[in-house]
C-alpha positions in Angstrom: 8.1 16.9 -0.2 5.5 19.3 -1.6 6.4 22.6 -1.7 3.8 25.4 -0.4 3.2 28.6 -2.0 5.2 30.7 0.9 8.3 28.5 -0.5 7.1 29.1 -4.1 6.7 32.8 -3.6 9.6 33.8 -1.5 12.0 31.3 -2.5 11.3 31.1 -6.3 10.9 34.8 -6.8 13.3 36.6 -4.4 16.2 34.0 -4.3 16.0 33.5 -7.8 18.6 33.6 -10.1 20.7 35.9 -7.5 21.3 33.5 -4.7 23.9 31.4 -6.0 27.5 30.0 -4.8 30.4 29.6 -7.4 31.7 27.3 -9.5 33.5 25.5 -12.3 32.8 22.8 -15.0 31.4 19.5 -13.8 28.4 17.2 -14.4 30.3 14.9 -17.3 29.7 14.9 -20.9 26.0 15.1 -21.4 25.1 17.9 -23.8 23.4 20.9 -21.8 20.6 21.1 -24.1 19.9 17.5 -24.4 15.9 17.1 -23.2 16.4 14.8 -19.6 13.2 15.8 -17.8 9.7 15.7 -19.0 6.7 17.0 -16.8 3.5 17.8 -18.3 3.7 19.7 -21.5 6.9 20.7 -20.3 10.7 19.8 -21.3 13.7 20.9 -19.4 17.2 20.3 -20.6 20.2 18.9 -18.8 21.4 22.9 -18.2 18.2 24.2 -17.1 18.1 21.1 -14.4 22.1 22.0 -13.8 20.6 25.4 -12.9 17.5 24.8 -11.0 19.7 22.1 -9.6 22.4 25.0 -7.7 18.7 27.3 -7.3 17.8 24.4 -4.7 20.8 23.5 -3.1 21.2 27.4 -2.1 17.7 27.7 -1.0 18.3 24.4 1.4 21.6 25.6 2.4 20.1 28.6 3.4 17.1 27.3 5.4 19.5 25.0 7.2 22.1 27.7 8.1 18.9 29.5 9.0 18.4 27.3 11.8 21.7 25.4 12.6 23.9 28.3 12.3 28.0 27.8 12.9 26.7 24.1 13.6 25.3 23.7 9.9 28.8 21.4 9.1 27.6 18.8 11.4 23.9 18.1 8.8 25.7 19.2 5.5 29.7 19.4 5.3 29.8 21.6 1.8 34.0 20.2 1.8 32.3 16.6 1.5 30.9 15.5 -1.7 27.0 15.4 -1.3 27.0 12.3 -3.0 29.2 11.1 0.2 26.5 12.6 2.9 23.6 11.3 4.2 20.4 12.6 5.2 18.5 9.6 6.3 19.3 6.0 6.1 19.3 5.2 1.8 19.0 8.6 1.4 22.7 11.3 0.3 22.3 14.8 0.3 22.6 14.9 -3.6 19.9 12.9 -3.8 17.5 15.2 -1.6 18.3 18.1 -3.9 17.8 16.2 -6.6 14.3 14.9 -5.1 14.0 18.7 -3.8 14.6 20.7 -7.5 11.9 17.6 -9.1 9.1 18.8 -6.3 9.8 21.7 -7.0 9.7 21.5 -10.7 6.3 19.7 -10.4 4.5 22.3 -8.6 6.0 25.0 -10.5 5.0 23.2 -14.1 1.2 22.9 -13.0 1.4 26.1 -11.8 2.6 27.6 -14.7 0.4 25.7 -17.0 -2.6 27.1 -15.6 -1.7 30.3 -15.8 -0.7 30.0 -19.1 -4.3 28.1 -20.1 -5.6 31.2 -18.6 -3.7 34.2 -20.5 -1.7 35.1 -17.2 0.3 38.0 -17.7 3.4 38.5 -15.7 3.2 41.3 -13.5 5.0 45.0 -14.9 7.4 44.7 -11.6 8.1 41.0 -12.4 8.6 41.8 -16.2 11.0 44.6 -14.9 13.0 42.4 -12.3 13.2 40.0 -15.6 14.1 41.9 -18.0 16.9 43.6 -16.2 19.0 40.6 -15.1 21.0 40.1 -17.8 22.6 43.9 -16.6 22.4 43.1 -13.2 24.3 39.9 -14.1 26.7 41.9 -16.1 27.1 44.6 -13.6 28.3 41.8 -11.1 30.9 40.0 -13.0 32.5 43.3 -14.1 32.7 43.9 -10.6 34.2 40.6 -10.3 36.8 41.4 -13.2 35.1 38.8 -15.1 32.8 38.4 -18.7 29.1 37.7 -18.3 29.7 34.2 -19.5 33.1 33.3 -17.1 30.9 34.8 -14.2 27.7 32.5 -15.3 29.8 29.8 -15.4 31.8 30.7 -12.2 28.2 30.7 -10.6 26.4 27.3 -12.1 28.8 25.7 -13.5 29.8 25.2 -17.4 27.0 24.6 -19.7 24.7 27.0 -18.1 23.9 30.0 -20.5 22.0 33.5 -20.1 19.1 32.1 -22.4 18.6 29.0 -19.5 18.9 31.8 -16.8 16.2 33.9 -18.5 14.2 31.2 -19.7 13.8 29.8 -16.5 13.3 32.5 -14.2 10.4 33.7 -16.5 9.2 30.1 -15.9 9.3 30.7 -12.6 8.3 33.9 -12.5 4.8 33.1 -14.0 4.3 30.2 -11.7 4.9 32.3 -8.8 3.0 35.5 -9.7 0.3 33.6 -10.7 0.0 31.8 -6.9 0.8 35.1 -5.4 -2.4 36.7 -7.3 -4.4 33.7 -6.1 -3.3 33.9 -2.4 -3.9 37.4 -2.6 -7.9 37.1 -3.5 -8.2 34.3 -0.8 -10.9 35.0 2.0 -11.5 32.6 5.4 -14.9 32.5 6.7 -16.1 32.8 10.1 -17.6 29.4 9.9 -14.3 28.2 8.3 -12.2 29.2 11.2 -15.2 28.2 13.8 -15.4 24.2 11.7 -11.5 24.4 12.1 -11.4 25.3 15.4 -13.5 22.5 16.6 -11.8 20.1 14.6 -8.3 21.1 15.9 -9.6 22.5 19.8 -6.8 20.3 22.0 -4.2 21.5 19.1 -5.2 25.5 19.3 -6.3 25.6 22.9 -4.1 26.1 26.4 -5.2 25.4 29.7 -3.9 26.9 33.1 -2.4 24.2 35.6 -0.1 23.9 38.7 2.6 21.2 39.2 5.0 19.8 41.7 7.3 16.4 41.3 8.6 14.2 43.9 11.9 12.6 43.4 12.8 9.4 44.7 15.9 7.8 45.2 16.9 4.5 46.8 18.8 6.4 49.7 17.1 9.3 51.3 18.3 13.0 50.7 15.3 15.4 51.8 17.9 18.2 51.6 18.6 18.2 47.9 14.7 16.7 47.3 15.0 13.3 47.1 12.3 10.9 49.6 12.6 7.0 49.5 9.5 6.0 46.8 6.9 5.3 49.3 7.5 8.6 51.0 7.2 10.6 47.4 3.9 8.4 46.5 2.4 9.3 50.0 3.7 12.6 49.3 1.9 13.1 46.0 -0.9 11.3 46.9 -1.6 13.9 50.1 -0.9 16.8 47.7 -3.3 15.3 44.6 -6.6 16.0 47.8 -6.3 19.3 47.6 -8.3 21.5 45.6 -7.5 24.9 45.9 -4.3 27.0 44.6 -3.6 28.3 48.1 -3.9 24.6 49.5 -1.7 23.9 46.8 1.2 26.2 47.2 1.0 26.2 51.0 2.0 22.0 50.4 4.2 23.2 47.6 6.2 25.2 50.3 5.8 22.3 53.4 7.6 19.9 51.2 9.9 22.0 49.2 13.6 21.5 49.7 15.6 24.4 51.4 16.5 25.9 47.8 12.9 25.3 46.3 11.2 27.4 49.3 13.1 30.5 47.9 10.8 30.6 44.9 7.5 30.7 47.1 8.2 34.6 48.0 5.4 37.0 48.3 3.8 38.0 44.6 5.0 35.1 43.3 3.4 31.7 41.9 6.1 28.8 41.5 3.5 25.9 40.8 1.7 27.7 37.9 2.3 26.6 34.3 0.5 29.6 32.2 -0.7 29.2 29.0 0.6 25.1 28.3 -0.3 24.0 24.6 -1.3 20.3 24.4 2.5 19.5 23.4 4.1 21.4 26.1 3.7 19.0 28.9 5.7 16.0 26.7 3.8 13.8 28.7 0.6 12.5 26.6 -1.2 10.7 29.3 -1.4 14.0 31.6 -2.2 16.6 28.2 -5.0 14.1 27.4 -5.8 14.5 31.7 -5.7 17.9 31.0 -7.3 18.9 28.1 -10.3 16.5 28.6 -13.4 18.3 28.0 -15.0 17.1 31.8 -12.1 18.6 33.6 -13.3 21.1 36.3 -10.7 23.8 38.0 -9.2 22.1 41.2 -9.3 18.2 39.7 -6.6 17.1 40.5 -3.7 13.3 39.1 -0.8 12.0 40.0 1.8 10.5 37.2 4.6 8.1 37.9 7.1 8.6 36.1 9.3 6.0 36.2 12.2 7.2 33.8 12.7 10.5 36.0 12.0 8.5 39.2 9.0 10.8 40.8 5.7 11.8 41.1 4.2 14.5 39.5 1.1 15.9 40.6 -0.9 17.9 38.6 -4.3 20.5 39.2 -6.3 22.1 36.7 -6.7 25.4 37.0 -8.3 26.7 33.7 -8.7 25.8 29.9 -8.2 29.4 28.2 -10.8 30.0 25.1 -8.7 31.5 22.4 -11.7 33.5 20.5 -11.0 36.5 22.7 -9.1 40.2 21.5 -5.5 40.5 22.4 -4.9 43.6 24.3 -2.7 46.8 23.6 -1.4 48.5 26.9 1.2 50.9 28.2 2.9 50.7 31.5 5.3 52.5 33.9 7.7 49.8 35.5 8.5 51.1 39.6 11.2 48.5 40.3 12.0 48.4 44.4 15.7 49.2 44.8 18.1 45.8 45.4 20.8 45.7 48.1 24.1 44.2 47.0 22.5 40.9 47.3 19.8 41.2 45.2 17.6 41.3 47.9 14.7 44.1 47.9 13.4 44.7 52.0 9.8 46.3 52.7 11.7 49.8 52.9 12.7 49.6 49.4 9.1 48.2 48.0 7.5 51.1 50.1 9.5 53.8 48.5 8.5 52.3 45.5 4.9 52.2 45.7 5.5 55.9 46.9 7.4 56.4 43.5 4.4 55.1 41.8 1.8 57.0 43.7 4.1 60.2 42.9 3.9 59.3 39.0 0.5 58.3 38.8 -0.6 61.8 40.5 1.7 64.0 38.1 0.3 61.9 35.0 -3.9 62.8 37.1 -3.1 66.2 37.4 -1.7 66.6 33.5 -3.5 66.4 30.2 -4.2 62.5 31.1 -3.6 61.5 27.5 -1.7 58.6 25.7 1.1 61.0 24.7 1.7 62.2 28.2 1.6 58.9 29.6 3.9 57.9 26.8 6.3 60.6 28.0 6.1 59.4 31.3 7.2 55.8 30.7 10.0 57.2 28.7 11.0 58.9 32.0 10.7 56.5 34.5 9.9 52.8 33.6 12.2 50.4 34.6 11.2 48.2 31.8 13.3 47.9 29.0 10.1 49.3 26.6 10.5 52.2 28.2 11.8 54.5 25.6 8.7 53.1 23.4 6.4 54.7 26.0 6.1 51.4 28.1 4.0 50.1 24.8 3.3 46.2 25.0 0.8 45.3 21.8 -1.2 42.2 21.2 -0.6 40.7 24.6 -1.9 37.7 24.9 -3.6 35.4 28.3 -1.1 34.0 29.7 1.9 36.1 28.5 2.2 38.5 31.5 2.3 37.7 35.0 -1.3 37.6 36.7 -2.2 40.5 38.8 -1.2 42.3 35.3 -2.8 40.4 33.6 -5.8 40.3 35.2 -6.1 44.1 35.1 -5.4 44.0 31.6 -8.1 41.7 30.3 -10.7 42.4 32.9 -13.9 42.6 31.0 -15.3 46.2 32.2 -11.5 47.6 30.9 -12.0 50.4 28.4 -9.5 52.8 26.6 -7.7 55.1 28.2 -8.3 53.6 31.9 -5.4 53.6 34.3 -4.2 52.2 37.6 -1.8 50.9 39.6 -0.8 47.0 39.6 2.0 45.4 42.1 3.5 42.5 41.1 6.3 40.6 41.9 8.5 42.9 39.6 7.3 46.0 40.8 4.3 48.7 40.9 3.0 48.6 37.3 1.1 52.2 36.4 -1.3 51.1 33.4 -2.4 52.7 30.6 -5.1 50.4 28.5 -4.7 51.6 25.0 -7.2 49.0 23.4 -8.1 46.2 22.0 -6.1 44.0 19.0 -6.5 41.5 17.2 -8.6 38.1 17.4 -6.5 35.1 18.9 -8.6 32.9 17.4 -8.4 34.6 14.0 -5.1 35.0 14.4 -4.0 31.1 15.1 -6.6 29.6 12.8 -6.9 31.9 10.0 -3.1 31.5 8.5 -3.6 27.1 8.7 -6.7 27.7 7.1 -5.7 29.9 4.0 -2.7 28.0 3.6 -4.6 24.7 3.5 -6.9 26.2 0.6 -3.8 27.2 -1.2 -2.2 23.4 -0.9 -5.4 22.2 -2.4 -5.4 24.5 -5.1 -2.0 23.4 -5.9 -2.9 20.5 -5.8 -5.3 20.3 -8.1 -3.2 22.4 -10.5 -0.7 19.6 -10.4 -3.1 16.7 -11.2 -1.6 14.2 -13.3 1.8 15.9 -13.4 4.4 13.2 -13.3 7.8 13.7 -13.3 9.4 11.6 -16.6 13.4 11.3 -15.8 15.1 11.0 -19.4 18.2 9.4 -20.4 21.2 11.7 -19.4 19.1 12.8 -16.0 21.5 10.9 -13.5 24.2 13.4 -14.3 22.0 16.6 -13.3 23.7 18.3 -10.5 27.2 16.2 -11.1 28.5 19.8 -11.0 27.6 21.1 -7.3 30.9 19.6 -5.9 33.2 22.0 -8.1 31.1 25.1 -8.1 31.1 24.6 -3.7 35.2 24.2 -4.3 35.7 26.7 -6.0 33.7 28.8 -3.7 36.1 27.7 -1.1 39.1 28.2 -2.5 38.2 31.5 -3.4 36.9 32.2 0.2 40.2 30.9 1.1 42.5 33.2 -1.5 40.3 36.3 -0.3 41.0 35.9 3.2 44.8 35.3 2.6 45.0 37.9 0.8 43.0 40.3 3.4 45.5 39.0 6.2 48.4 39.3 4.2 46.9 43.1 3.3 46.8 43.6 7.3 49.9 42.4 7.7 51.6 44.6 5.5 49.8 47.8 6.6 50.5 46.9 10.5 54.0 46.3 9.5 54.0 50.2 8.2 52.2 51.7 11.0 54.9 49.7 13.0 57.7 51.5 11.2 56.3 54.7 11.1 55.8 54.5 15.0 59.2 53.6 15.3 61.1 56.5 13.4 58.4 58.6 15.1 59.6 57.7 18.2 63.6 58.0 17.2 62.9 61.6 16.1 61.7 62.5 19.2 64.0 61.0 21.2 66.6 63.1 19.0 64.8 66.1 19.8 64.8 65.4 23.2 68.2 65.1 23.7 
């Protein structure tokens, strides 16, 4: 459960002492500044594990709301003891904070130990942060009607003083400024991103292909796609000796079911699968088909697959090389007008590839710049970048649909060329702004530096062991109070809001009333 320096960084420095929930005593009678943990030359007592302790289980609570939003209650219920939750088989959630806030610890100690061996100073805006807690602590619990201590207490639990708060964050504080300054003087080589890249080419790469399955069932029903087994294998098997994309979508369409021929209209491609990672398929034996080195565009394989009952066939179309420049581009979007059915006839595509002509000429006979094109796209597109000018930046191969795709990454394009693209959206008027970034760089270059920084770690945190002292197993005893008390305080605010709105609609209510009787009184 190492912890890398993005965690150490963003979690140790900006969550901090600030991100907390609230609480009340707990944890038993163990004396707060009784040593419990040893790690290095390091001692941390039973409050300043208490602390990190609430640090971690707010920094997890927060990833994991992160992701599982209003579901989070079915991972973590915070109305159930931790101690009564589970992870894993053998493993409660107390127990992974507790595992969690020793990792942590760990990392942080060796970090902090070689800073300290080399006469690291803390950064002037981390000195500031730190030394102006105590008053921002202060500032909260007045605002909170309570004393600096109650409202410590209130937030990690009895036990827990300003000197462990301080302490500690200047603890962390050192570890993490100290990693930030040695991220921040990291360099990755060409040749280190090249040696990665071949090393890692099936995980980095994509590759261009075309599908189509055949279902089986054991009673016949063409109409809804199902063919008795031997009539999907033949199928496939007809389908697999064809080498060419229009073979391939012409069969596509012969053996589609009524519904499925919809999707084979003009300007569109329903058997292509664009820019597939290795993973994307979730079938292993056709990724390793596909991203074998010897495969030539137009090979072509069949896969039973017996769980989903069919046959998939599959031709290779093209493996994309990352190391190429994304592209920056501008466009004006000339969608054909749609009948109440959604339906867009040759009238309505002709009047709007007359549109686009129309645009295109006003934007030739101007000051042909980025800025007037810009204006232009505001005006016009049917995209929803249009009040951006149209912009799309960094677009990668196999982001966009072909024909504009193909117009933007065609080799002899240069700045501030234009023209018009149809697709199956529309008449696309381009604008080709420029080049961006590497791909390559951009995949590899991140893995790379972080895997430098893992190592450094690593080697900062030779030898240091984790020594749990007597008194450790009550560290964190206090997380079920302080999430309680959290509730019922959540649960005395919003009674007391509803009760608030209550009483004010219950005025506005009156007032309406004797409004009303006064004019009737008038009125009569």
């Amino acid at each position: 459960m190492k912890k890398l320096l993005a965690v150490l960084i963003a979690a140790l420095l900006v969550l901090g002492v600030f991100a907390g929930c609230s609480g009340t005593e707990g944890g038993g009678e163990q004396s707060g500044s009784e040593i419990v943990l040893k790690i290095g030359e390091m001692e941390f007592t039973k409050s300043e594990m208490d602390f990190m302790y609430v640090s971690a289980f707010n920094e997890i609570y927060s990833n994991l709301y992160s992701y599982y939003g209003s579901y989070l209650s079915s991972v973590v219920d915070i109305s159930v003891p931790l101690e009564d939750q589970m992870v894993s088989d053998g493993l409660t959630w107390h127990q992974y904070v507790i595992d969690y806030t020793v990792d942590t610890l760990v990392n942080l100690t060796g970090l902090y130990e070689a800073a300290i061996a080399e006469g690291f100073v803390l950064p002037e805006k981390y000195q500031t942060d730190l030394d102006g807690i105590e008053t921002q602590l202060t500032e909260v619990a007045t605002e909170s009607d309570m004393t600096l201590e109650e409202y410590i207490a209130f937030m990690y639990g009895e036990g827990i003083t300003m000197e462990n708060i301080y302490e500690m964050t200047e603890f962390r504080y050192i570890a993490g400024a100290y990693a930030e300054e040695y991220e921040a003087a990291l360099t990755v080589t060409e040749d280190e991103i090249d040696t990665y890249y071949q090393e890692n080419k099936n995980a980095i790469d994509t590759v261009d292909f075309r599908y189509f399955s055949f279902f089986y069932a054991e009673e016949a029903d063409e109409e809804n796609g199902y063919l008795l087994k031997e009539d999907a294998e033949t199928r496939a098997n007809s389908m697999a000796e064809v080498h060419t994309a229009e073979e391939f979508n012409a069969l596509g369409y012969e053996y589609a079911s009524e519904d499925q021929k919809s999707y084979f209209t003009e300007g569109n491609d329903p058997t292509i699968f664009p820019g597939a990672s290795y993973d994307s398929t979730g079938i292993e034996e056709v990724s390793d088909w596909l991203f074998d080195e010897a495969r030539q565009q137009g090979d072509t394989m069949v896969y039973h697959d017996e769980t989903y009952q069919s046959y998939l066939v599959v031709m290779f179309e093209e493996r994309i090389d990352p190391d190429y420049s994304f592209v920056d581009v501008r466009h004006i979007l000339i969608m054909p007008e749609e009948d109440e059915e959604g339906n867009a006839g040759e009238e309505a595509w002709a009047a709007a590839e007359a549109k686009a002509n129309e645009i295109y000429e006003e934007y030739l006979a101007g000051e042909m710049t980025e800025e007037a094109f810009s204006a232009l796209a505001a005006e016009h597109s049917g995209d929803g970048n249009a009040s951006t000018g149209g912009i799309y930046e960094n677009v990668y191969k196999g982001q966009m649909v072909a024909p504009f795709e193909n117009w933007c990454f065609d080799e002899t394009r240069k700045p501030g060329d234009t023209g018009i693209v149809e697709t199956s959206f529309g008449y696309h008027i381009m604008y080709f702004v420029g080049l961006g970034d590497n791909n390559l760089v951009s995949l590899v270059e991140p893995t790379v530096l972080q895997q430098k920084i893992n190592d450094w770690v690593e080697e900062c945190c030779l030898g240091m062991e984790a020594e749990k002292l007597e008194g450790f197993d009550l560290v964190g005893g206090m997380i079920d109070d302080i999430v309680n008390a959290a509730n019922a305080m959540a649960e005395e605010q919003a009674a007391a809001s509803s009760e608030n709105s209550e009483e004010s609609a219950s005025g506005e209510s009156g007032n309406e009333s004797e409004s009303s009787s006064s004019m009737e009184t008038v009125s009569k």
